[in-house]
C-alpha positions as CSV (number, residue, x, y, z in Angstrom):
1,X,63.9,198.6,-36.9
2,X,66.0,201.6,-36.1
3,X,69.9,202.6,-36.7
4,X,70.7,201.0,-32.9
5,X,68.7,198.1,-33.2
6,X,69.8,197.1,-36.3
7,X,73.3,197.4,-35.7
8,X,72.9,195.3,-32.1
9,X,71.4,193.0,-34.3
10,X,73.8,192.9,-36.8
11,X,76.9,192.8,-33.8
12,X,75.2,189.2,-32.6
13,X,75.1,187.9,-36.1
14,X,78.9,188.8,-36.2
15,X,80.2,187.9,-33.6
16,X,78.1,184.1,-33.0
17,X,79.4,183.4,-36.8
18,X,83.0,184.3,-35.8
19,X,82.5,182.0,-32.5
20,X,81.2,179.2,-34.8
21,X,84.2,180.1,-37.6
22,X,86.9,180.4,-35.3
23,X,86.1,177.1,-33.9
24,X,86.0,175.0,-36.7
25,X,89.2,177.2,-38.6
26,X,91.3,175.8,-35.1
27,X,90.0,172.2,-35.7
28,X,90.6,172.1,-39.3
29,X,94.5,173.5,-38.7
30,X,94.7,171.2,-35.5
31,X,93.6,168.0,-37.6
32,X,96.3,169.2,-40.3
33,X,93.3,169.5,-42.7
34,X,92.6,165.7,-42.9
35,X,88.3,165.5,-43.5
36,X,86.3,166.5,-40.6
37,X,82.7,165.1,-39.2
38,X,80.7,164.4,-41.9
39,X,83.0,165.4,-45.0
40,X,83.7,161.5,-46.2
41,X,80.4,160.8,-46.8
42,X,79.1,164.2,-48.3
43,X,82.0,163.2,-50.9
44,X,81.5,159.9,-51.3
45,X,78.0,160.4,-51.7
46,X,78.2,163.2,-54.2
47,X,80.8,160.8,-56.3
48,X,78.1,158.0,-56.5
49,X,74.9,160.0,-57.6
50,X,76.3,162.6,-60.6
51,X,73.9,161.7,-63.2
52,X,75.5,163.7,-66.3
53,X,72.5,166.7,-66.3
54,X,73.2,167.4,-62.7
55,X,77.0,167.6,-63.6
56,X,76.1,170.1,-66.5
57,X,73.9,172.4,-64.2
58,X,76.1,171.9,-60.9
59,X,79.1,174.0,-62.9
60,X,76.7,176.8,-64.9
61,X,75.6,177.3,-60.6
62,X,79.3,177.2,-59.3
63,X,80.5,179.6,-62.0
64,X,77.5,182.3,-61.1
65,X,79.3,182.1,-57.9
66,X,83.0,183.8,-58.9
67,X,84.6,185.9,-61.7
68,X,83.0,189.0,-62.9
69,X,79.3,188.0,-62.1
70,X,79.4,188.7,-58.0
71,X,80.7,191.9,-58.5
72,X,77.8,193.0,-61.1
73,X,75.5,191.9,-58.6
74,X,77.1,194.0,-55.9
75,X,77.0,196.9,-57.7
76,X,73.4,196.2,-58.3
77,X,72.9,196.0,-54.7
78,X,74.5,199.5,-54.3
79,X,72.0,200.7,-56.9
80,X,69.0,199.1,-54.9
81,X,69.7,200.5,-51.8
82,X,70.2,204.1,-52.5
83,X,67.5,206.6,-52.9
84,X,69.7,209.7,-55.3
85,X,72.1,209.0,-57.7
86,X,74.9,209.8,-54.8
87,X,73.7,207.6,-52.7
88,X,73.5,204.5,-55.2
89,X,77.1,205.8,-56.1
90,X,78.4,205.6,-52.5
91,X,76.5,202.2,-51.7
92,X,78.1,200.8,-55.0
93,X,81.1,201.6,-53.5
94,X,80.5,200.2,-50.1
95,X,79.5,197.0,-51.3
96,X,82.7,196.7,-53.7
97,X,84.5,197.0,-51.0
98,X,83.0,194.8,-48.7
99,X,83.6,192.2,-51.0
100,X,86.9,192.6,-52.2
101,X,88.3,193.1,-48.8
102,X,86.3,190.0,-47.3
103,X,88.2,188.0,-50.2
104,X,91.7,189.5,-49.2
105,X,90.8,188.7,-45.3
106,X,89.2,184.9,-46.6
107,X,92.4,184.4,-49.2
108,X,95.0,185.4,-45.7
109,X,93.0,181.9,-43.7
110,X,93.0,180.0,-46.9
111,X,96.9,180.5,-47.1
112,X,97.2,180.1,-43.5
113,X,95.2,177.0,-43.3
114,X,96.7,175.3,-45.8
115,X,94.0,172.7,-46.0
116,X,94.5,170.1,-49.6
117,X,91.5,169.6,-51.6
118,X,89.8,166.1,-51.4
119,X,91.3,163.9,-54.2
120,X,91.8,165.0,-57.5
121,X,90.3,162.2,-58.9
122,X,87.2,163.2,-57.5
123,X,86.8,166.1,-59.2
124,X,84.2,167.3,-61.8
125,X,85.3,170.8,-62.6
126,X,88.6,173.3,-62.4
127,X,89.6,174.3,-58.8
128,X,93.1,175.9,-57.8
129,X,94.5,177.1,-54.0
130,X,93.8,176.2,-51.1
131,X,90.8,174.3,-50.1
132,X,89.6,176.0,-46.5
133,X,87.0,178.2,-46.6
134,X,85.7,177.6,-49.7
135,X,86.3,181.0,-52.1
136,X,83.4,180.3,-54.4
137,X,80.9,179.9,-51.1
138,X,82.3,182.9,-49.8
139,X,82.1,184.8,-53.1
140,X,78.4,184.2,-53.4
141,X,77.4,184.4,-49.8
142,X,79.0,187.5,-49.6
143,X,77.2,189.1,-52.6
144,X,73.8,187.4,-51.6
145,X,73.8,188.6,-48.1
146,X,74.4,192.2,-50.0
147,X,71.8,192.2,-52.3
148,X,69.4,191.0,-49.0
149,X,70.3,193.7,-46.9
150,X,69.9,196.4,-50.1
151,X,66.0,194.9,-50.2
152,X,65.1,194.7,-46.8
153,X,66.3,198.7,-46.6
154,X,64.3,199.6,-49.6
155,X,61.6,197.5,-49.0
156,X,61.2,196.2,-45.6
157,X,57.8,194.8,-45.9
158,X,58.2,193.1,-49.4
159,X,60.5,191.4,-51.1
160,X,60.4,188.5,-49.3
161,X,60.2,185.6,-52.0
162,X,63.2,187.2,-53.9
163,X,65.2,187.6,-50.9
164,X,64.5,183.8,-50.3
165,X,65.8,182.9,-54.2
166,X,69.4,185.0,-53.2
167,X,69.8,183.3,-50.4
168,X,69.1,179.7,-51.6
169,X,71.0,180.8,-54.6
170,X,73.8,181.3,-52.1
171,X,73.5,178.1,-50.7
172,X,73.8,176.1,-53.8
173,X,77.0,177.8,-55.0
174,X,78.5,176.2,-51.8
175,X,76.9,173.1,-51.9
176,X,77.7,172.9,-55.7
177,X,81.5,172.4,-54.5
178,X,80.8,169.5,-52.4
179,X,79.1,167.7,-55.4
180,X,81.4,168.7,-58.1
181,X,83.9,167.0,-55.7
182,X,86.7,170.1,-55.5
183,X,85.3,171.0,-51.8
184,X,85.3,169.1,-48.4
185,X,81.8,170.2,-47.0
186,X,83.4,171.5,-43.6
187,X,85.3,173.9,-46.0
188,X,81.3,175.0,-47.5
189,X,80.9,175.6,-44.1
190,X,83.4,177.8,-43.0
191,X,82.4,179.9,-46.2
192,X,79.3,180.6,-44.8
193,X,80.3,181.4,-41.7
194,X,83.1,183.8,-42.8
195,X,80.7,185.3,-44.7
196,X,78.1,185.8,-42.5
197,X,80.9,186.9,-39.5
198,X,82.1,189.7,-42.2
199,X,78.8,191.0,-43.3
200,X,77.7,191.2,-39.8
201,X,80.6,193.4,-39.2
202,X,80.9,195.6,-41.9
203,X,77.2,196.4,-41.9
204,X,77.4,197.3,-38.7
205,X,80.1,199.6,-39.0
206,X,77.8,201.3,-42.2
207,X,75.0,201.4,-39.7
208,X,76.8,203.7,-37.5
209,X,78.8,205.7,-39.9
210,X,76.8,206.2,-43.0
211,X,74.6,209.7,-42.8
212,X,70.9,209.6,-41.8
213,X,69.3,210.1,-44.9
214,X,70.9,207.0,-46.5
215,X,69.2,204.8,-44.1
216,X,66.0,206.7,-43.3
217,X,63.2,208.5,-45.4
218,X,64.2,212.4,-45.4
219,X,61.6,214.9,-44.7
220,X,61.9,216.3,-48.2
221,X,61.1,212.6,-49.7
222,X,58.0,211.6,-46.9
223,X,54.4,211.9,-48.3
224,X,53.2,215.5,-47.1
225,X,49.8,215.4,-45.6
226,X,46.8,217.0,-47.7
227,X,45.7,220.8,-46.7
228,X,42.6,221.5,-47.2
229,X,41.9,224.4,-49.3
230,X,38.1,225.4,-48.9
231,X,37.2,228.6,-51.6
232,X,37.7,231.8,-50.3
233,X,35.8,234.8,-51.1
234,X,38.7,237.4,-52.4
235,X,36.9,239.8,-51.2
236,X,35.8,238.7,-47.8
237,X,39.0,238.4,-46.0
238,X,38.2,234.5,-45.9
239,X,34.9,235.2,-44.5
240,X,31.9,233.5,-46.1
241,X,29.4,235.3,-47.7
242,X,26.1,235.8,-46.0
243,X,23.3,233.6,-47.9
């Protein structure tokens, strides 16, 4: 997939998320941010079946999913996708931005739709703010849809099975909020599709901005095709001797 395709691509993916986002973000404010759909009974459900191990794992998977761990992983995407040490530099800064200012952007709806948490008494682990979108789904789609699109550049035709682990790695951050009980599930959702509306748009802009080389093999770095170098006769001008 070239430059232009892949930021077509990316400019669907964008814009279909931010459809599907903007949507729900106008229900949510327009119900007042009473539960939504299906959000009782994810809750309700979660608050019946928390046998104690699932507790214990459900928070190690929801902390992987803020603080200074997204932000290591970023950088490692950065690293990944660049070929020279400049480039790894300038992707590490790309991606550091990309999520810090899709957190500002997500913490600016949070504050403006000034949705309450489901009850405290449902809750299993520390939560603060705001409850809509969900910062920790966010966080961790965010840096999962990062680290993706640093392997399918480096390695377009491999990959695959780790690129399936971030994602469902991703997925489980969010979903770990609905069972730990500090998340309303609608709120999961809007994460994700915050996240993937932002990435879509950022990487998009990268596609068209960034130079050539960082997204293409150079000439320098393509495999040079084999001459063939028969023995000469120094003495022959080339010409083979006669037998």
């Amino acid at each position: 997939m070239d430059r232009r395709d892949a930021a077509d691509l990316l400019v669907s993916v964008a814009l279909g998320a931010w459809a599907a986002f903007g949507v729900l973000a106008l229900v949510v404010v327009g119900r007042a941010g009473s539960p939504l759909w299906l959000d009782d009974g994810f809750l309700a459900r979660s608050v019946g079946h928390r046998p104690e191990v699932a507790v214990t794992v459900a928070r190690g998977v929801t902390a992987s999913g803020t603080g200074v761990v997204p932000y290591i992983l970023v950088v490692l995407a950065g690293i990944v996708a660049g070929r020279t040490v400049r480039h790894r530099l300038l992707a590490a800064v790309i991606a550091l931005a990309c999520l810090g200012s899709g957190q500002a952007l997500r913490y600016a709806v949070m504050e403006y739709a000034h949705r309450a948490r489901p009850p405290r008494g449902d809750w299993t682990a520390h939560a603060s703010g705001w409850s809509f979108p969900s910062g920790h789904t966010t966080t961790a789609a965010l840096t999962a849809g990062l680290l993706i699109a640093a392997l399918t550049l480096r390695r377009p035709r491999g990959g695959t099975s780790l690129r399936i682990a971030v994602g469902c790695w991703a997925l489980l951050v969010g979903l770990t909020r609905v069972f730990l009980g500090v998340h309303w599930f609608t709120d999961v959702l809007g994460g994700w599709l915050f996240a993937l509306g932002w990435l879509g748009t950022y990487l998009c802009a990268a596609a068209h901005l960034l130079p050539a080389p960082f997204l293409t093999r150079t000439a320098a770095s393509a495999p040079q095709p084999m001459e063939n170098h028969a023995p000469q006769d120094p003495g022959g001008g080339g010409r083979s001797r006669p037998a």
